[in-house]
C-alpha positions in Angstrom: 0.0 0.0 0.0 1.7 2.9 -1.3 -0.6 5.1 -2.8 -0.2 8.3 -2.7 -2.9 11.4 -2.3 -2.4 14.6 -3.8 -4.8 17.2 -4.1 -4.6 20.9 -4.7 -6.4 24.5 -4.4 -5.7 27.4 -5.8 -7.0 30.5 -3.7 -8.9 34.0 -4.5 -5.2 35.7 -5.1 -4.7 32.8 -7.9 -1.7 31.0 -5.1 -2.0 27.6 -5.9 -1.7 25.5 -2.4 -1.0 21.5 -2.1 -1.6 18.7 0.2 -0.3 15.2 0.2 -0.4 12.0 2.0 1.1 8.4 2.2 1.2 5.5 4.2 5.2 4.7 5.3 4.3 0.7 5.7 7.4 -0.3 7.0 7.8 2.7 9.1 4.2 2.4 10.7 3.3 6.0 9.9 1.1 8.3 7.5 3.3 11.4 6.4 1.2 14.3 5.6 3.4 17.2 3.4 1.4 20.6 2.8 2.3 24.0 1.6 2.7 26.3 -1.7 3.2 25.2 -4.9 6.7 25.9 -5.6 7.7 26.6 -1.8 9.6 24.1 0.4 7.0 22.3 2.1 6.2 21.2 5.7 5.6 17.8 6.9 3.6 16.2 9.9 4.6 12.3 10.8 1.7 10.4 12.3 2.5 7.0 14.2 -0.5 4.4 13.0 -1.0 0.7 15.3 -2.0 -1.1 11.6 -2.6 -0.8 8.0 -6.5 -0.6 8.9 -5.6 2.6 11.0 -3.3 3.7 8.0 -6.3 3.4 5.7 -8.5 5.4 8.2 -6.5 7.9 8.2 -6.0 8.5 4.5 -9.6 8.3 4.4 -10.0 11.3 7.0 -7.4 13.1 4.9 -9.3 13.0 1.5 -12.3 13.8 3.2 -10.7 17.2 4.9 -9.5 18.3 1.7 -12.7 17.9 -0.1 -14.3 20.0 3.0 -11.2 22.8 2.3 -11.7 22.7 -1.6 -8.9 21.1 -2.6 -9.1 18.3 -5.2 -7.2 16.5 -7.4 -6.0 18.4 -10.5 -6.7 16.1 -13.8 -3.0 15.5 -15.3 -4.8 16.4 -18.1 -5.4 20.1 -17.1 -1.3 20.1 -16.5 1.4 20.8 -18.4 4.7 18.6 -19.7 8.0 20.6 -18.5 10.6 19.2 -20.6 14.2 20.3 -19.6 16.5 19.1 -22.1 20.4 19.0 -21.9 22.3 19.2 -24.9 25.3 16.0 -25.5 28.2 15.4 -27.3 27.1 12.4 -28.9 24.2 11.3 -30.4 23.6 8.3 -28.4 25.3 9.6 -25.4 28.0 7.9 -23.3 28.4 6.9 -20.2 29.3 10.2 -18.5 25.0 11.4 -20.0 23.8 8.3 -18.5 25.6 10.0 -15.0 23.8 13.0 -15.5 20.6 11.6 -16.7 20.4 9.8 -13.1 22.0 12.9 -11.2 19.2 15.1 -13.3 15.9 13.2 -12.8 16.8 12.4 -9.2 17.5 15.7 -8.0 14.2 17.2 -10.5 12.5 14.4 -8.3 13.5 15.6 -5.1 12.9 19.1 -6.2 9.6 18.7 -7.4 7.7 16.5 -4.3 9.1 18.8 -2.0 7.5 21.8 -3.5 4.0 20.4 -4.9 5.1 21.5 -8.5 5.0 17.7 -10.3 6.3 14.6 -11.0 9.5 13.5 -13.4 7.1 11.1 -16.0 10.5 9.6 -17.7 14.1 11.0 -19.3 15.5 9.9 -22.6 18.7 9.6 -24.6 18.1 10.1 -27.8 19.7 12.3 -31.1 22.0 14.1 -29.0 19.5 15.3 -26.7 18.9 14.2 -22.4 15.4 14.8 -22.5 13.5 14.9 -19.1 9.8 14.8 -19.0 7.9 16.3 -16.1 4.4 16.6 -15.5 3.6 20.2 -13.8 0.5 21.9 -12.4 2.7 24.9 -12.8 4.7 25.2 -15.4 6.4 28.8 -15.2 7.2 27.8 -11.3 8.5 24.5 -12.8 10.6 26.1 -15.4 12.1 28.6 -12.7 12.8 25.2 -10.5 14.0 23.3 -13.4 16.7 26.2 -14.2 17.7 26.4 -10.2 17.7 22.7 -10.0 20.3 22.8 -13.1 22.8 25.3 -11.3 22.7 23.6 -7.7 23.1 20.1 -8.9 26.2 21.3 -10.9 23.9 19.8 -14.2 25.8 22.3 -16.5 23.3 24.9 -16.9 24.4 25.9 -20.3 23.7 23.0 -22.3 19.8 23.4 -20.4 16.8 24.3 -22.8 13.6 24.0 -21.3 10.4 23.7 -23.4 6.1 23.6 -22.0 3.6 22.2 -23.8 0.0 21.1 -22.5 -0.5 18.2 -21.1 -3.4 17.2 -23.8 -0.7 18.9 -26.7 2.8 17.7 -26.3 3.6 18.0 -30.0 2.9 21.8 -29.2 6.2 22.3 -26.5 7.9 25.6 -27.1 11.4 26.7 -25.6 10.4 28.7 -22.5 14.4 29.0 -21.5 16.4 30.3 -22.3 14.0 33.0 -23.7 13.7 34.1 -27.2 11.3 35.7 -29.6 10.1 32.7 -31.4 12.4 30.2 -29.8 11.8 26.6 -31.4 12.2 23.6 -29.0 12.3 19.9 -30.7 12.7 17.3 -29.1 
């Protein structure tokens, strides 16, 4: 049982709030992470006596958030964030396979913390790392995507970054680094 819950409301200044929860089975405890989109968030640990009490407690969690208007946002009413790192070789070598790993796991990290998505997959392919995230908020995700690239020492300069809806992903243009007409392929 590790499903997780993730529902989302966006207030009367247009601040788009999350809440989260999962069931730690091994650890015997329901983790419940809250906060705004794009923010670091904060997290409350609950101890639980059984999977039963788990489940009650998820329960009690989806209904609160219905009663404080936050739902689930249909992926398809998100947007694909594709950050994109430019190789040396068109089939890439063993130093892109590194940074593909050292990419989508600190993207990962990056994105759960803050509310603002989920890595869907990366990619190797015609000289291109290609990292595919799924983002209720894509000009927050760019921004994280781009600070994400300079902290994790990801070489920033071979970054494009490109946003497409979710429903459209043969429509992603380049959203960094900026440009009047800036094409993104992928």
């Amino acid at each position: 049982m590790n499903e997780l819950l993730r529902a989302y409301r966006r207030d009367e200044d247009g601040v788009l709030s999350f809440r989260e929860a999962w069931y730690e089975q091994e650890e015997g405890v329901v983790v419940v992470n809250h906060g705004v989109v794009g923010h670091v968030s904060k997290d409350d640990v609950q101890s639980v006596e059984s999977d039963e009490a788990a489940v009650a407690l998820l329960e009690a969690f989806s209904a609160q958030c219905a009663e404080d208007g936050f739902a689930e946002i249909p992926v398809e009413e998100q947007h694909w964030v594709v950050a994109q790192f430019a190789l040396k070789t068109k089939d890439g070598t063993e130093r892109d396979r590194y940074l593909e790993r050292s990419a989508v796991a600190a993207l990962t990290g990056h994105f759960a913390w803050r509310g603002l998505g989920v890595v869907d997959r990366s990619t190797i392919e015609n000289g291109k790392l290609n990292i595919f995230l799924v983002s209720p908020e894509p000009s927050k995700a760019v921004k994280a995507v781009v600070s994400v690239a300079r902290e994790a020492d990801l070489d920033p300069t071979k970054l494009t970054v490109g946003v497409a809806p979710y429903s459209e992903p043969e429509a992603l243009k380049r959203r960094h680094p900026a440009g009047p007409g800036a094409p993104f392929s992928l």
